[in-house]
C-alpha positions as CSV (number, residue, x, y, z in Angstrom):
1,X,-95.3,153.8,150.4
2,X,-92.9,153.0,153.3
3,X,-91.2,149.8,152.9
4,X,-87.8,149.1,155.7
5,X,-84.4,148.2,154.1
6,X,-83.7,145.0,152.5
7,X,-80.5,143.7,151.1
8,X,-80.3,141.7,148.2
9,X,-77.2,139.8,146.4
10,X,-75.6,141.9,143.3
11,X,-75.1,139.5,140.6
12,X,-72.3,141.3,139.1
13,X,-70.0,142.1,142.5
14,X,-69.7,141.1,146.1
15,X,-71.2,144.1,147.0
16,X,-74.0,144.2,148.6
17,X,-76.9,146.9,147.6
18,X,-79.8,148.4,150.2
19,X,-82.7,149.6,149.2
20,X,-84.1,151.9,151.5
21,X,-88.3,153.6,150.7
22,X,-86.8,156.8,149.6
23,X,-83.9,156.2,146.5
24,X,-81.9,159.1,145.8
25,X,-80.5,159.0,142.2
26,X,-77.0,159.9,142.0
27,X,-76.3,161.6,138.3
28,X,-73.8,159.2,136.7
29,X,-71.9,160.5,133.3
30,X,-70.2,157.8,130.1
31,X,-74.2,156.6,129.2
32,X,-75.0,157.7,125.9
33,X,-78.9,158.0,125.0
34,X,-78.8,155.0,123.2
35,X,-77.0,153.4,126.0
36,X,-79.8,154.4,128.6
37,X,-82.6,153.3,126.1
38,X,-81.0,149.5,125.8
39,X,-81.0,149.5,129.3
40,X,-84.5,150.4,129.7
41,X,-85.6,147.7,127.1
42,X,-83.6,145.0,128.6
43,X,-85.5,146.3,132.6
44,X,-89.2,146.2,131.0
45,X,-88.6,143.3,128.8
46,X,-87.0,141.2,132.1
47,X,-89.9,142.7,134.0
48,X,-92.2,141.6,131.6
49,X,-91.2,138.1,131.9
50,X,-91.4,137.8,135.6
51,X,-95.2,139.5,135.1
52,X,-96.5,137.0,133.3
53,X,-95.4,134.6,136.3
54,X,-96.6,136.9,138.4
55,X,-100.0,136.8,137.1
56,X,-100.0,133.4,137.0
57,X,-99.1,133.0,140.9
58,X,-101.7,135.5,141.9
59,X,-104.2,133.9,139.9
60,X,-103.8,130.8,142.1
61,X,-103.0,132.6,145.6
62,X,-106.7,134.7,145.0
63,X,-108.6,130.7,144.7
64,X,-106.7,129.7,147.5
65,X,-107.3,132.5,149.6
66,X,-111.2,132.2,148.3
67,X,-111.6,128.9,148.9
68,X,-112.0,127.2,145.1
69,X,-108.4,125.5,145.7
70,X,-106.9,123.9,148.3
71,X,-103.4,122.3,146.6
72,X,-100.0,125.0,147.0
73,X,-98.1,122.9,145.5
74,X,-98.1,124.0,142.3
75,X,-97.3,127.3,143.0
76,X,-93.9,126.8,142.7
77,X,-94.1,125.6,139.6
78,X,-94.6,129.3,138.5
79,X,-93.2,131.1,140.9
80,X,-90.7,133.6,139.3
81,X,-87.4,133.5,139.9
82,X,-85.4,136.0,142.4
83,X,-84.8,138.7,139.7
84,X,-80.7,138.8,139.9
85,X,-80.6,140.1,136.4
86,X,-83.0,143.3,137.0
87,X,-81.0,144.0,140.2
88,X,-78.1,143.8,138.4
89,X,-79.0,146.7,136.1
90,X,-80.4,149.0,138.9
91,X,-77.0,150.5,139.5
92,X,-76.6,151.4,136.1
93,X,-79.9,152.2,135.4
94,X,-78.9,155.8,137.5
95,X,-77.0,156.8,134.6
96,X,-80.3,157.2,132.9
97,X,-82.6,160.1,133.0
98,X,-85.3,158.5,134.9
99,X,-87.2,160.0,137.5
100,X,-85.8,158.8,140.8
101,X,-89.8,157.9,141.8
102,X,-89.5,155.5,138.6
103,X,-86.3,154.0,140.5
104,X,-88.3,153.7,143.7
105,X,-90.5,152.1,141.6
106,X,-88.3,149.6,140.4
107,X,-86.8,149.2,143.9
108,X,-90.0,148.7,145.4
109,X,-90.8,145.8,143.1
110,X,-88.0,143.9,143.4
111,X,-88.5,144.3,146.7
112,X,-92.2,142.8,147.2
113,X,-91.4,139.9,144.7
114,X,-88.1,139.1,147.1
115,X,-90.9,138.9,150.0
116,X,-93.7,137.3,147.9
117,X,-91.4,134.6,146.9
118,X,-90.5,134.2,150.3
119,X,-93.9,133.7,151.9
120,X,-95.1,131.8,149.4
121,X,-92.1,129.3,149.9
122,X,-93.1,128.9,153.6
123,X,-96.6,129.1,152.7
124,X,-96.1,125.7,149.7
125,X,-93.4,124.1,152.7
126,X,-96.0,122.8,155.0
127,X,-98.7,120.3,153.2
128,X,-101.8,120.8,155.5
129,X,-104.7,122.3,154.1
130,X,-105.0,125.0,156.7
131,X,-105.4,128.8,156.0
132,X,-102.5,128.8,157.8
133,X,-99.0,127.4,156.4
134,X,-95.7,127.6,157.3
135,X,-96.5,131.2,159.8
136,X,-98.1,132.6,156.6
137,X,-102.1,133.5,156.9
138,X,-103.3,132.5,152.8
139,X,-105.0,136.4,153.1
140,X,-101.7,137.7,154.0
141,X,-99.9,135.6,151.0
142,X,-103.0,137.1,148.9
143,X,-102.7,140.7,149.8
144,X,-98.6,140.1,148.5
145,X,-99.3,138.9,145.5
146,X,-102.4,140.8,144.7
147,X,-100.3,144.3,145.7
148,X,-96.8,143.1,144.0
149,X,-99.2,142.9,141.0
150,X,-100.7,146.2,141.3
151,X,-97.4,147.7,141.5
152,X,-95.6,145.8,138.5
153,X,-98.5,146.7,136.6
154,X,-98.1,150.9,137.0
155,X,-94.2,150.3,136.6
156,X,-94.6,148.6,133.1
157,X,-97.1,150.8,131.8
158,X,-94.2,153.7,133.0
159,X,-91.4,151.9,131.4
160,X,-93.6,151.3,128.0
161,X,-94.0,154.9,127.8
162,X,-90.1,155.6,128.4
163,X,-89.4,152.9,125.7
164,X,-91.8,153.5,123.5
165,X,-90.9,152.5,119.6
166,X,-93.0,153.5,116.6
167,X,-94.5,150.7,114.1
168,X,-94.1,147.6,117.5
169,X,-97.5,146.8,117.1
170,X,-96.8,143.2,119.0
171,X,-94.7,144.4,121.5
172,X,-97.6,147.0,122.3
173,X,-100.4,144.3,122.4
174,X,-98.1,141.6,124.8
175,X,-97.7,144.8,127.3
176,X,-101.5,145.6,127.4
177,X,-102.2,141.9,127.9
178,X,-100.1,141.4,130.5
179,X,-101.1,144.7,132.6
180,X,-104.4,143.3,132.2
181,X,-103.9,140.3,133.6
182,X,-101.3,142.2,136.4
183,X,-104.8,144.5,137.2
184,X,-106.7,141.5,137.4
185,X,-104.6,139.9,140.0
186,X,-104.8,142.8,142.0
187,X,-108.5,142.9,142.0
188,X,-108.1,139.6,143.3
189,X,-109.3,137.5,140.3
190,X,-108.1,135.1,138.5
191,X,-107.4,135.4,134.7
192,X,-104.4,132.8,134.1
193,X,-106.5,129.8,135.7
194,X,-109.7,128.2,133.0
195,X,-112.8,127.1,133.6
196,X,-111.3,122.8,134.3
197,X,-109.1,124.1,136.9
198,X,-105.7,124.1,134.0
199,X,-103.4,126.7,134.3
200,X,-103.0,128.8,131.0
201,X,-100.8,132.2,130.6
202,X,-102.3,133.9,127.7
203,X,-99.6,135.4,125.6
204,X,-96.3,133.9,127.7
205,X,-93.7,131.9,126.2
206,X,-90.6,130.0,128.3
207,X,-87.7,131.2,127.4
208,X,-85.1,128.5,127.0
209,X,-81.5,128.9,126.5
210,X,-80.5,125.6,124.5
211,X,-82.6,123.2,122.1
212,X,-84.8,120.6,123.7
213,X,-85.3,117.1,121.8
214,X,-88.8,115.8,121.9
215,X,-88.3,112.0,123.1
216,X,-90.2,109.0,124.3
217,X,-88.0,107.0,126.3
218,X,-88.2,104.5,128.9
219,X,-86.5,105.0,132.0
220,X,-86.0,104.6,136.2
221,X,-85.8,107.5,138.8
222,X,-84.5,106.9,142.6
223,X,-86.3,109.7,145.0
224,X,-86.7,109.9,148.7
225,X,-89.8,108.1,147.9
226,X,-88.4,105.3,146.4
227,X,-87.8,103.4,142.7
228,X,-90.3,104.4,140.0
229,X,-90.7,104.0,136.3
230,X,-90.4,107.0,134.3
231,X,-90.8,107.8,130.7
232,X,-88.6,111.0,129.7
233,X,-90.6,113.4,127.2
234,X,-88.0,115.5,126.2
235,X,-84.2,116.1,127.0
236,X,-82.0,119.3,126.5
237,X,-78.4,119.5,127.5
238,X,-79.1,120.7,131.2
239,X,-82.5,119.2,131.7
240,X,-85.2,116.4,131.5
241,X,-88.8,116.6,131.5
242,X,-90.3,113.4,132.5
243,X,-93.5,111.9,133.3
244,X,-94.2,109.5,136.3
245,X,-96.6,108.0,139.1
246,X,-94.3,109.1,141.7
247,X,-94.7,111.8,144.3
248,X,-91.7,114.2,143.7
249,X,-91.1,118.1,145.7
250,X,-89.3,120.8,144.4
251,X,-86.0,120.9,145.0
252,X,-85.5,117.8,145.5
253,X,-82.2,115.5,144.9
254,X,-83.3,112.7,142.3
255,X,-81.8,109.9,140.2
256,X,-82.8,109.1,136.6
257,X,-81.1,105.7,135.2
258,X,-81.8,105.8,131.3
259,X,-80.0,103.9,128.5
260,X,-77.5,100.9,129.9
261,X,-77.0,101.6,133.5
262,X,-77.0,105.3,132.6
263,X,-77.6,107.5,135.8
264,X,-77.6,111.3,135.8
265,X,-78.4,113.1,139.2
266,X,-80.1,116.4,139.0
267,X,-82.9,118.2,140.7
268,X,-87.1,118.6,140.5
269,X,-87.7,122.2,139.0
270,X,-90.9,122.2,138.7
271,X,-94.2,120.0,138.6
272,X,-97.4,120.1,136.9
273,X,-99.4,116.8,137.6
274,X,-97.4,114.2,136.9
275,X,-94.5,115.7,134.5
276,X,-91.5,117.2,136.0
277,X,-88.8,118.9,134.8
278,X,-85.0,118.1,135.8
279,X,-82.0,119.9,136.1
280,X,-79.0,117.8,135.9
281,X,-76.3,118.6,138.1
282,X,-73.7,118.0,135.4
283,X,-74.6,119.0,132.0
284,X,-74.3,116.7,129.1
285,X,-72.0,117.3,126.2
286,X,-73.0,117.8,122.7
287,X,-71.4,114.3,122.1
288,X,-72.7,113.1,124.4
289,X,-75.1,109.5,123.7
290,X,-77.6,110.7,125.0
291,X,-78.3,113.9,123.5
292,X,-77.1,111.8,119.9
293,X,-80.0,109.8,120.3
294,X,-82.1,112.5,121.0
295,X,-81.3,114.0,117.7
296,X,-81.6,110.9,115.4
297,X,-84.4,109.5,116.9
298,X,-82.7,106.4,118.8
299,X,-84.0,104.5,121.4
300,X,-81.9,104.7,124.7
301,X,-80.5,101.4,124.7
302,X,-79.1,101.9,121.0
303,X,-77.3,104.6,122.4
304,X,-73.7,103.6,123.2
């Protein structure tokens, strides 16, 4: 499949790397076998991830593009994000003894999510109910999703069998379930979204870096649409998920005021319904009042 050059940022350098439709794998020596196998786990198991998100876009692109669903906007509440850390590994992932059609593969992957993400950005940026959003026709945003899917979904099954290990039972099952649902996007159903409309990804689990404290706490938010009540429902060192009436977008610059005169500016994540999640521009310490309350149980105004 012919796909023209794209450029996408290296995590690791300032390089730049182009991926053009027909990879040439360049032998590399210093990878041991065990090296190359790590580095193939760490590919499928990132992959994986971003699947399950994957699935879960598509599932809500195909009743868009059909006509059950009208509201983008939480599309970005799943959409994955760009997939630095895969790119990141491509380079080394040459050292391997991969099939440079795998690499293509791979390539080719990264490259449709890169222009899924994109048109599906436009597509949630202009609020109309229109087949039509943002220059992006909802079959065209469909077809994306619905062939990024088809592709991740021979990839993994490729990888699985290059990193195959005896007696993972679980690791087998989560791999099946997810092609499935990868398949099912492709055929342009939708296996992530029930029967009341809720979003559910069977067998998906956030990662999260840091603990998270389970809270109930009172609080304000300042947004470009104005002063609001909030209650915060959990708080981690880098973020808040909170709960409140007002209308907030992704991306956008907020204010939360908690505790005594307390404010801590950060930025709307993602959205499902009413809850939200924040990440604070500057992370809060250990030490820090905030997160001590979170761990004994304190209100916010008993926090000094």
């Amino acid at each position: 499949m012919q796909l023209p050059p794209i450029e996408l940022d290296f995590l690791l350098s300032q390089e730049k790397l182009a991926f053009g439709a027909e990879p040439v794998a360049q032998p590399r020596s210093g990878l041991s076998p065990a090296e190359s196998q790590r580095l193939l786990v760490l590919v499928r198991n990132e992959l994986q991830s971003q699947a399950f998100l994957v699935s879960a876009v598509g599932s809500l692109v195909n009743r868009i593009a059909a006509g059950i669903d009208q509201d983008a906007d939480v599309l970005l509440a799943y959409l994955p994000p760009e997939a630095h850390s895969t790119i990141a590994l491509l380079d080394k992932l040459i050292g391997c003894n991969l099939p440079a059609a795998v690499l293509g593969d791979l390539q080719e992957v990264v490259s449709r999510l890169e222009s899924a993400r994109t048109m599906t950005k436009a597509f949630c940026g202009e609020r109309r109910q229109a087949s039509i959003r943002g220059g992006v026709h909802v079959e065209v945003l469909a077809g994306a999703w619905q062939d990024l899917a088809e592709c991740a979904a021979a990839l993994l099954r490729t990888l699985a069998e290059h990193t195959a290990s005896p007696g993972d039972a679980s690791g087998s099952t989560q791999m099946t379930r997810v092609v499935s649902m990868l398949i099912d996007v492709a055929n342009g159903r939708s296996p992530c979204v029930k029967a009341d409309c809720s979003v559910e990804i069977p067998g998906w689990a956030e990662r999260r870096r840091e603990p998270r404290w389970f809270v109930d706490w009172a609080a304000e938010i300042s947004a470009s649409g104005g002063f609001a009540p909030v209650r915060i429902l959990n708080i981690s060192q880098s973020g808040i998920c909170l709960s409140t009436e007002l209308p907030l977008r992704h991306l956008e610059t907020v204010s939360i005021e908690a505790g005594r005169g307390r404010r801590m500016p950060g930025q709307v994540m993602w959205s499902k319904g009413s809850r939200h999640g924040i990440r604070l521009f500057m992370s809060l310490a250990d030490t820090d009042p905030l997160i001590a309350a979170a761990k004994t149980g304190l209100d916010t105004e008993k926090a000094a």
